[in-house]
ROMAR-95319 format. One record per residue: x, z, y of N, C-alpha, C, O in turn; residue in three letters. Coordinates in steps of 0.2 Angstrom, whole numbers, plus 5000, padded with zeros to 4 digits. Layout:
XZYXZYXZYXZYala/...
***
This chain:
487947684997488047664990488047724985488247784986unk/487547704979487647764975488347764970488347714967unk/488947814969489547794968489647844960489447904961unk/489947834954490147884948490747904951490947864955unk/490947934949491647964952491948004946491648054943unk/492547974945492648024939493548024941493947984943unk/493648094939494248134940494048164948494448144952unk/493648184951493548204955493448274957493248294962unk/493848314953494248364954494948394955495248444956unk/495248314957495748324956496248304964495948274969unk/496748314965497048304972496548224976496248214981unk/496748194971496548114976495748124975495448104981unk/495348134971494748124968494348184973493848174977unk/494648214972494048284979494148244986493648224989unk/494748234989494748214994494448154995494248145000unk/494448104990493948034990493148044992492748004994unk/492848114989492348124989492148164995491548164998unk/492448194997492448225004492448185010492248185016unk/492848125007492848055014492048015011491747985016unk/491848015005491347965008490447995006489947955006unk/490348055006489848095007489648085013489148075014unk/490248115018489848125025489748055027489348065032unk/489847965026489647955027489147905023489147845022unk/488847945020488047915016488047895012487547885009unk/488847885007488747884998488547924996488547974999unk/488247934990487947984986488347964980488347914976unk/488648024979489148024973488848064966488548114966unk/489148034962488848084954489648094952490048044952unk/489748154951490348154946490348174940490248234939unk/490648134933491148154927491348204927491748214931unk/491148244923491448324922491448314913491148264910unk/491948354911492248374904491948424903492248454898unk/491348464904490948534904490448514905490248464907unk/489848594902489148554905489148584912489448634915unk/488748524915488548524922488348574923488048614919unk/488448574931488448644936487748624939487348664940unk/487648544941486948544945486848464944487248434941unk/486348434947486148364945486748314947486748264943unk/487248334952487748274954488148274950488548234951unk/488248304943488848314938488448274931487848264931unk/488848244927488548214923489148254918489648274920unk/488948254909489448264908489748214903489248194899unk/490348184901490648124896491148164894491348214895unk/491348124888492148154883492648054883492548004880unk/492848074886493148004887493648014880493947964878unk/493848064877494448074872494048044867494348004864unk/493448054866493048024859492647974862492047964860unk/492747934867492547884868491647884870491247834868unk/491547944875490747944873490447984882490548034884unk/490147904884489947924890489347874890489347824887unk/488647924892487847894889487847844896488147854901unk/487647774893487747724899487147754905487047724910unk/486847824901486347814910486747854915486547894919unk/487147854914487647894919487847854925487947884930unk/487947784922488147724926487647684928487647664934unk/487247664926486747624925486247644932485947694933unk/486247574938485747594942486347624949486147634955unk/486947614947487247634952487647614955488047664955unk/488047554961488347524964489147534964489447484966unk/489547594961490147574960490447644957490347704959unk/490947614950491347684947491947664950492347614950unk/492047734953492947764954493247784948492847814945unk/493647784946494147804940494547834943494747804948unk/494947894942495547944947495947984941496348034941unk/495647954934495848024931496548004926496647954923unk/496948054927497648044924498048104925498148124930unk/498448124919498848184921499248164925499248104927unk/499648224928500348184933500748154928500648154922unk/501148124933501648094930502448134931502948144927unk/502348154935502748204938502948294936503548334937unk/502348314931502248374931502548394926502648454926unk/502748364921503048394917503548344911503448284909unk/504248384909504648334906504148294901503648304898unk/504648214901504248174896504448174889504848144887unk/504048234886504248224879503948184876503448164879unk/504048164870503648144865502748164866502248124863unk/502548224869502048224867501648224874501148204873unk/501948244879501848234886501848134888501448104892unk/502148114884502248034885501248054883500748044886unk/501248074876500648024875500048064879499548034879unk/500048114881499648164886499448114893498948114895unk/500048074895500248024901499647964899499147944903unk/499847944892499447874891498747904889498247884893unk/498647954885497747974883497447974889496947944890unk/497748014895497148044899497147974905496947984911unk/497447924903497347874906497047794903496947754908unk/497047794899496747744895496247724893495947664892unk/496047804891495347824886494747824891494247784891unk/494947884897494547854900494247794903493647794905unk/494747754904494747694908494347644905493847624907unk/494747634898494347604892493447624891492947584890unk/493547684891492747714889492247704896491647714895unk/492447684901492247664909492147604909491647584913unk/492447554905492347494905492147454901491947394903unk/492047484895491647474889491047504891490947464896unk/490547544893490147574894489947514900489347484899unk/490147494904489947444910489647394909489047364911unk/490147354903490247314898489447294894489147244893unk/489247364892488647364889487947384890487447394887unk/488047404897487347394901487047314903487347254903unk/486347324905486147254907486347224913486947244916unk/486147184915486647144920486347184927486647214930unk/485647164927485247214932485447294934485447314940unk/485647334928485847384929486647414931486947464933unk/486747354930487747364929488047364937487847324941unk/488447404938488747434943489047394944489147354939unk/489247354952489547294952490247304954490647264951unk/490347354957491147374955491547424952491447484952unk/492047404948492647464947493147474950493547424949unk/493247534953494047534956494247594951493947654949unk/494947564951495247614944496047634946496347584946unk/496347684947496547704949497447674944497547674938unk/497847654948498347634942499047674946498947724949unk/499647624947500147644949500747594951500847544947unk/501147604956501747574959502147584954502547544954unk/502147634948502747624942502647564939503147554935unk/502347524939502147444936502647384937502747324934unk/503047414943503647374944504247384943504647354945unk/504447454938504947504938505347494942505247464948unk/506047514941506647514947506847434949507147394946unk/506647414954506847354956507447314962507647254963unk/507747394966508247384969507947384976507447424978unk/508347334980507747304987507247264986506747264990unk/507247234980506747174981506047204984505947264982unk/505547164988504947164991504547154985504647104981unk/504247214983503747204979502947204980502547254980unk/502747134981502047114983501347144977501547174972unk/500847124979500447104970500647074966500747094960unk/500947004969501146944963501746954959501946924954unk/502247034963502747044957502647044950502147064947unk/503047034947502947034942503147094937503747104939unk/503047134932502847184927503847204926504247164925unk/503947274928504547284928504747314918504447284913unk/505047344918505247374912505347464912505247494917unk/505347494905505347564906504647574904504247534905unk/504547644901504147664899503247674905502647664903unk/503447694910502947714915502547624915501947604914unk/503147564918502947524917502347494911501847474912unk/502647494904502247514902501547544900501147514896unk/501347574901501047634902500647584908500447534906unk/500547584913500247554919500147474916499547454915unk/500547444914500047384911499547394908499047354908unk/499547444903498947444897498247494901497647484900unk/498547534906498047564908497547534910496947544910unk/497947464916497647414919497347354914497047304916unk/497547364908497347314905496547344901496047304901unk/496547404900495947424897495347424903494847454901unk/495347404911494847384912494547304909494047284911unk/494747284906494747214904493847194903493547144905unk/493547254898493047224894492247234902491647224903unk/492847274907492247254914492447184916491947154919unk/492947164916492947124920492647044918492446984920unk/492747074910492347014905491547014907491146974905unk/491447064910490447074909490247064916489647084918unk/491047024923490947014927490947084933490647084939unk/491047114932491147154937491847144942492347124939unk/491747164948492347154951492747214951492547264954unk/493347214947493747274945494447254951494647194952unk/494647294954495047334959495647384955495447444952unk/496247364954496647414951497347434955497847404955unk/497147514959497347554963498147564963498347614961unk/498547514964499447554962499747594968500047564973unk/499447674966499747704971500447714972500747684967unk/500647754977501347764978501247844979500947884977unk/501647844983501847934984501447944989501647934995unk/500747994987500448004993500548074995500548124991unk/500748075002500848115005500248165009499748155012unk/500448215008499948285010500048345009500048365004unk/500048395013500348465008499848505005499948555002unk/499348475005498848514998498848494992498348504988unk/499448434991499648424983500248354983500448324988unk/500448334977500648274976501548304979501848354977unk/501848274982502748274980502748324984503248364983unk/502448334989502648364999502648424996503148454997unk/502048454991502048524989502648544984502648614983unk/503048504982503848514982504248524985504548584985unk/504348484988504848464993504848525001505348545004unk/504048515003504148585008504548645007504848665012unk/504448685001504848755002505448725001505848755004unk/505748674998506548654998506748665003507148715005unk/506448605008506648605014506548665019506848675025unk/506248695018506048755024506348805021506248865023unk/506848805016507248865015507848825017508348865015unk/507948785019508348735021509148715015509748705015unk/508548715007509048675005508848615001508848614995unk/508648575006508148495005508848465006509348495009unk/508848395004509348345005509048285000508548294996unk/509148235001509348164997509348174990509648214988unk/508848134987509248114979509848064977509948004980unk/510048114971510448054969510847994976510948034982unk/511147934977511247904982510947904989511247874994unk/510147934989509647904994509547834996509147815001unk/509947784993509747724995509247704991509047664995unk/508847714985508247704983507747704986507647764988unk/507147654988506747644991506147684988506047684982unk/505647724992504947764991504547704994504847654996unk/503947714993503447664993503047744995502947774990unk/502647765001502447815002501747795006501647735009unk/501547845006500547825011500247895010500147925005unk/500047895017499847995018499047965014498747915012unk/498948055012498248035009497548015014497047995012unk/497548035022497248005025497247925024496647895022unk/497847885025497547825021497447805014497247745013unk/497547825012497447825001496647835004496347775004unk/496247895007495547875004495247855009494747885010unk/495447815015494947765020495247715018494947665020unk/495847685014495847635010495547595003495547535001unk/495347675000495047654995494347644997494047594994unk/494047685001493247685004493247605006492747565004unk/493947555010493947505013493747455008493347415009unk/494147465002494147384996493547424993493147374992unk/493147474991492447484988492147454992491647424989unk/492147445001491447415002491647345004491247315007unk/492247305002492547245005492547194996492847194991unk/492047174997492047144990492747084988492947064983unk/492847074993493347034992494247044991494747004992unk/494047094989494747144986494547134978494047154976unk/495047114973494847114968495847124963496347124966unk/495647134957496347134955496747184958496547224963unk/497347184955497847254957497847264967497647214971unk/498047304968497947314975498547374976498447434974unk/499147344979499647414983499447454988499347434993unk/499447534986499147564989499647594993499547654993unk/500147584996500647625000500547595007500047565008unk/500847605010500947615015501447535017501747505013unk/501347515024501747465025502547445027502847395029unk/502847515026503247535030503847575025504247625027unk/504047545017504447585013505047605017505147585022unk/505347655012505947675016506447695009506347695003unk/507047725012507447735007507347805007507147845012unk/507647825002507647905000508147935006507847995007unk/508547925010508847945014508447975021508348015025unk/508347925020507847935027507147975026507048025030unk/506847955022506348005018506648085021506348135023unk/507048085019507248165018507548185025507348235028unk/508048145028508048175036507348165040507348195045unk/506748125039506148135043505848185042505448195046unk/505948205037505748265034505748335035505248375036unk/506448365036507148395038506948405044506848465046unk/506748345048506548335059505948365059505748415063unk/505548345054504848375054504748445053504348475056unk/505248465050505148555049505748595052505948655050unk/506048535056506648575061507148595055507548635057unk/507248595051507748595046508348545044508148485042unk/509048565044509448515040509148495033508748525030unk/509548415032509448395025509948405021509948355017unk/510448435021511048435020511348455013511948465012unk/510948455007510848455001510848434997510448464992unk/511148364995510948314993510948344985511448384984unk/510148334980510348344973510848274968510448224967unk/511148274967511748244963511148204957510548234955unk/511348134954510848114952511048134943510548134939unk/511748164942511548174936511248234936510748234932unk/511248284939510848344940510248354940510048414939unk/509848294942508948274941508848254935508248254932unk/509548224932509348184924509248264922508748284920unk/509848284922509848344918509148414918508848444913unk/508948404925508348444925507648394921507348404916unk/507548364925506748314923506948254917506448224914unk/507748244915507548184910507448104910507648064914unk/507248094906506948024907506448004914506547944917unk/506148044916505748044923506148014928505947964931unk/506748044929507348034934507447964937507647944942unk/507247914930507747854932507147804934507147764938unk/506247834930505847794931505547824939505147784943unk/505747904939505247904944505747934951505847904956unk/506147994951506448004958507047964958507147964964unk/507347944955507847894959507747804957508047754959unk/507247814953506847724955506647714962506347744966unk/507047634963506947614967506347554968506447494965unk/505747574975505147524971504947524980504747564983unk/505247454982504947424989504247384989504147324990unk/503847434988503447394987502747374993502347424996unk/502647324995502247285000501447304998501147304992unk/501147325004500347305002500047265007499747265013unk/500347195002500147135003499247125005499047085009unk/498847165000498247124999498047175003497447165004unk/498247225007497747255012497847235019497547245025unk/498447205018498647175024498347115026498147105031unk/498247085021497847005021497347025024497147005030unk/496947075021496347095020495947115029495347115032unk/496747135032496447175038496547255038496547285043unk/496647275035496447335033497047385039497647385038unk/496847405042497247465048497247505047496847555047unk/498147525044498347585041498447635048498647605053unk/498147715048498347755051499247785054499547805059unk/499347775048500047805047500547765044500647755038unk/500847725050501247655050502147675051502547625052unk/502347745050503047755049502947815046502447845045unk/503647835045503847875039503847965043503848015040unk/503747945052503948005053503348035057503248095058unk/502847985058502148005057501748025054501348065056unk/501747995048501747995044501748075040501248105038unk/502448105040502548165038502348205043501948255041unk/502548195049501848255053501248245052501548185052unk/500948235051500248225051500248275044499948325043unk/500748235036500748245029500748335030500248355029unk/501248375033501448435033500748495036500648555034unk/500448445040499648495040499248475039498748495042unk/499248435034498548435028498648435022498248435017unk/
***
């Protein structure tokens, strides 16, 4: 397939592109700079300005791009930092798709969204068909998912990614969490009965490669793993894994105190969430518990 790939310098987007090169896509990547060589195209998704021959002629755009969510307190301006580098471009990907000819137009978009969609929900089992929680993040993940809209109107089959906590030690939560633990003072948030919704990055991009070439994946799709757990356990599997006590629990006003607002939507929300539609689908996750899982996460 020939595939656009855009945020493809970044933790999930390089490793997506390293999974599907070797076997026989040929990828162009979106850059914010001029290009380095023919496989770079370059677009300004802030001003809304990506030349449709960039797309045109070539069987599917990836979308991956978005600041963390994690990375930094949610100010006021960090909020809208959250919403622009996620919106704009998604919008300007799908308006551009939008307005190629029908011959020319990429048949798929997978766009990359998030399990904050459901915010804190407790236990409940959260499939696809859940319904839209509350809170800010929530927010923010409906509209991002919403501005695929004007591909899905010009028929393309649009795919919207709600990851969870992908696991790995060359980025994402683990690249936290290992030096805590390995100086041996990792433990629990908050209560740890809050449910993670977690999936190693080996399955994030042989599941994403999976619904790209499975036409029959369409609409929101949970990208975690089948196997949630609570924060407790999370952190002694953890702990096992690096032969360390977890015996540190951080206090939940203590995370407010440090991160903010982030606290209640993102480390001690609770989000059991199901992937239902790759289940349906077949799709054979590599990393099917939490302690496999993290060995495998802690050497890559």
């Amino acid at each position: 397939m020939k595939v656009v790939l855009a945020g493809a310098s970044g933790f999930l987007g390089s490793a997506v592109a390293e999974d599907l090169i070797p076997r026989g896509h040929q990828i162009t990547r979106l850059v914010r700079r001029p290009p380095h060589n023919a496989g770079e195209i370059e677009w300004h998704p802030e001003r809304g300005e990506l030349d449709p021959s960039a797309l045109a002629g070539s069987d599917a755009v990836i979308s991956l791009s978005g600041a963390g969510i994690g990375d930094k307190r949610w100010t006021s301006e960090y909020k809208r930092v959250l919403r622009e580098s996620r919106v704009q471009p998604t919008t300007t990907i799908a308006t551009t798709l939008a307005g190629l000819d029908a011959q020319l137009r990429p048949r798929t978009l997978l766009s990359a969204s998030a399990i904050g969609f459901y915010g804190d929900r407790g236990d409940e089992p959260l499939p696809e068909g859940a319904v839209k929680g509350t809170g800010f993040l929530s927010d923010l993940v409906l509209e991002w998912e919403s501005a695929t809209s004007a591909a899905v109107t010009a028929g393309v089959r649009v795919a919207t990614l709600r990851t969870g906590l992908v696991l790995a030690a060359t980025g994402g939560l683990l690249t936290r969490l290992i030096p805590l633990f390995k100086a041996g003072i990792g433990g629990k948030l908050g209560s740890g009965q809050q449910y993670q919704s977690w999936i190693t990055l080996a399955d994030t991009v042989s599941a994403i490669r999976f619904i790209l070439e499975n036409d029959q994946l369409s609409g929101p799709v949970n990208l975690v793993g089948p196997a949630p757990v609570r924060n407790d356990e999370f952190s002694n599997a953890l702990g096992a894994v690096l032969h360390r006590p977890a015996l540190f629990p951080a206090p939940a006003f203590g995370i407010r105190l440090v991160v903010g607002e982030f606290a209640n939507e993102g480390a001690l929300a609770s989000q059991r969430v199901i992937p239902e539609a790759l289940l349906n689908s077949a799709y054979q996750f590599e990393h099917t518990d939490i302690r496999s899982a993290l060995e495998w996460a802690v050497e890559h």
